[in-house]
Steps between C-alpha positions, in 0.01 A plus 500: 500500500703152487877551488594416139600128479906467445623320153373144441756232653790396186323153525176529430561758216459260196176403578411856557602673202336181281198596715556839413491443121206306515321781678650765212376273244165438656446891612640613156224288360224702647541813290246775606187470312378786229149356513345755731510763254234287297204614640520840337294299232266609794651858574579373835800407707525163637802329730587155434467305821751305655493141587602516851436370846443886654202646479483887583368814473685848405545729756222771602578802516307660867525629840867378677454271743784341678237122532431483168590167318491356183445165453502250229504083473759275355351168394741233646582226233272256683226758436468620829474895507768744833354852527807715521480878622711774422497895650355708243643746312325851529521765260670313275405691114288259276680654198845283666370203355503606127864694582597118671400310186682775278772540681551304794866679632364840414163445721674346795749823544262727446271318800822462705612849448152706519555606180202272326243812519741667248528152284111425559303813477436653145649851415667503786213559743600551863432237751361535868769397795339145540551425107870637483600278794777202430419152540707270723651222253280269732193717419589418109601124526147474673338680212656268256362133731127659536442736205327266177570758278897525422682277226647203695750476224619879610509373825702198405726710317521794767618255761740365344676840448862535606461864609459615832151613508389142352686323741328672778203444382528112468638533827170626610296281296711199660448701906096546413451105415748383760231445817283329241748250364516300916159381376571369153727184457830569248308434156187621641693867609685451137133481343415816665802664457494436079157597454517865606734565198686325168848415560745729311599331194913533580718229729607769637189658673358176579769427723427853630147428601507159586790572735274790690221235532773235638545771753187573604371169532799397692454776711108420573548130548812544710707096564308309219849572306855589625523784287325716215733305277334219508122651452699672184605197333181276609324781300663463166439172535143514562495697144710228334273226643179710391648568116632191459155289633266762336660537148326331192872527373636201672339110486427345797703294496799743544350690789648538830423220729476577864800312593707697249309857677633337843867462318516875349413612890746271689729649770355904383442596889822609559631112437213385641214255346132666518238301626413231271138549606500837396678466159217227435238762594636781287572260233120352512370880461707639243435170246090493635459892501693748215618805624384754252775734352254738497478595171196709454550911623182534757443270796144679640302227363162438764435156291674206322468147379389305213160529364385343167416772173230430241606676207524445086155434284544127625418540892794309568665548896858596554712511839612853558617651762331843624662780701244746642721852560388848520123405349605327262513095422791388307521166341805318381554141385738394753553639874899552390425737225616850485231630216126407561325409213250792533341700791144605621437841609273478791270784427132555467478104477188232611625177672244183465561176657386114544524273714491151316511159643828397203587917435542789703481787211514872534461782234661852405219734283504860456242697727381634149448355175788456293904377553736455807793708522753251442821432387675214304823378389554537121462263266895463476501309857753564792698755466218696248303841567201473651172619361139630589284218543190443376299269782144535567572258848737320709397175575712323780484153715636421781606157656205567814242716554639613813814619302254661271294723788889589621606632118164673443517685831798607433413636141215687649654662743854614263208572214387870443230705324563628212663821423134601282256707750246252327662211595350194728710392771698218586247239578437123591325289346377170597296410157532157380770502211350273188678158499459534125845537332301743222404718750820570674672798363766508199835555655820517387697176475763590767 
């Protein structure tokens, strides 16, 4: 694991506690969402997915084997995707996950200790050897990067813990991302780095985190600065740069210029002047290419992007953008959105699509006659309770048809039967959808 980085230099420390409250404010922003509790209008269980740039599956539990990997992708900000592998974890209990996103300090001492078959297991039910074992803190920082199924806001907050057990595990976090970071410029690393969890909504434990990262990517890209100082401060002020060029709150005309980003960095390596070249560079990215704040709890999404809806009696089309996670297909009306405005169920569902010379359509119906499990936001808007819906289809275009084969793929394979022996299977098909507007399905105006 990276030594811890020593105090940020006396100089630079305006800039980094105004960076600092800029992060608070934006991370305090991005309360968890209560949303995924809506779909009991269904009777079922449903994680809201997280905009992010990972995309991963949870551990499986199996045979140990000391070449086992788990790998995921982070999508670079120029859209270009980095496979990343990580050691598996073996025999780690499914039931941690639920403990995690309960209670995130009592699950991690009860995996570090051995004591999580006593914390996990009902009635006290014994354990086998393998299952009573304790997990290195390695083991559980590596569980937090790959698994799609823990809160990233209890990660977030777990991190930034002051105890000792918290600040071994962002050690460990920091020492399991550290070989990855050489390949990844410094906003590029910092990209990865925020999308695994929320920042912590106190000064406080930002300056914890963001201090480990400084570390470890000084560490991994060993002479590009004199010291972890500098990647510390350079760091907050990649996070000022992003609020303050990404916030509706402040006109254009009052944003920071890149001569004024050069200014705020002069003389921060050590006395030194960075490269003007690469201030430019991470200047260009940051204004071109957010980084997300990740604001939404679950990151295991296989798809994303912006389709366009058909919904409300007039068959009107409306930008949204859809999140595919754990077979289901989330829409919301902007990609920066914690709360979609409603969610599909992916089960026991037909998929029909056209290929058009001006439209490249594709359409949810239930396998059997009747409604989609579905769920909407309330009439009441953000911030409302959601509510069964009451669509007979989904009807959704996207901007080629090539985009289109890649989304309904996608559904098709995350889709399954449904739960009724009777039920058809997940299917494809290719029928023509009518380019009459009255024969397109009612759907619900978000």
């Amino acid at each position: 694991a990276p030594a811890p980085a020593p105090a940020p230099a006396p100089a630079a420390s305006p800039a980094a506690g105004a960076a600092a409250g800029a992060a608070a404010s934006a991370a305090a922003s991005a309360d968890a969402s209560a949303a995924a509790s809506a779909a009991a209008a269904d009777g079922n269980d449903a994680e809201l997915p997280r905009r992010g740039s990972a995309e991963a599956a949870d551990v499986d539990l199996g045979a140990p084997s000391s070449h086992s990997t788990v790998t995921f992708e982070h999508t670079c900000a120029d859209g270009h995707k980095v496979a990343l592998s990580f050691a598996e974890v073996v025999g780690l209990p499914s039931q941690a996950a639920h403990l995690f996103n309960t209670d995130a300090k009592r699950a991690v001492h009860a995996l570090l200790t051995g004591e999580h078959h006593a914390a996990l297991l009902p009635g006290g039910a014994e354990a086998s050897e393998a299952r009573r074992r304790p997990f290195s803190a390695v083991e559980i920082a590596t569980w937090m990067i790959t698994s799609g199924r823990l809160s990233r806001n209890k990660i977030g907050d777990y991190l930034g813990r002051s105890e000792a057990e918290a600040v071994g595990a962002l050690d460990a976090f920091v020492s399991v991302l550290q070989p990855h970071f050489a390949q990844f410029s410094f906003d590029e690393a910092l990209r990865l780095f925020l999308s695994l969890f929320r920042l912590p909504g106190e000064a406080q434990q930002i300056a914890r985190v963001m201090e480990k990262f400084a570390a470890g990517y000084h560490a991994a890209r060993a002479g590009m600065f004199k010291s972890a100082d500098t990647a510390y401060v350079l760091a907050y002020s990649l996070i000022m740069l992003n609020t303050d060029a990404h916030s509706e709150q402040i006109p254009p005309e009052r944003k920071m210029t890149l001569g004024q980003f050069v200014a705020n960095n002069r003389e921060i390596d050590e006395g030194s002047d960075l490269p003007r070249e690469l201030l430019t560079q991470l200047y260009t990215s940051i204004v071109r290419n957010e980084i997300k704040i990740e604001q939404r709890e679950y990151i295991s999404a296989v798809a994303q992007g912006w389709l366009y809806k058909q919904g409300g009696r007039v068959k009107t089309w409306k930008r949204r953008y859809i999140i595919l996670s754990n077979n289901v297909l989330y829409y919301y009306k902007s990609d920066k959105d914690r709360e979609p405005l409603g969610f599909v169920p992916l089960e026991g569902i037909d998929v029909a699509k056209r290929h058009h010379a001006e439209r490249a359509t594709f359409k949810l119906t239930p396998s059997r006659k009747g409604t989609m499990k579905s769920v909407v936001m309330g009439k009441g808007g953000k911030g409302s309770a959601f509510e069964k819906g009451h669509h007979t289809s989904f009807v959704f275009r996207a901007d080629s048809s090539t985009a289109m084969d890649h989304w309904v793929d996608s559904i098709i394979a995350h889709s399954v039967a449904a739960t009724t022996p009777t039920a058809t299977p997940v299917r494809a098909s290719h029928s023509i959808l009518s380019a009459s507007h009255s024969n397109l399905s009612a759907s619900h105006s978000n």
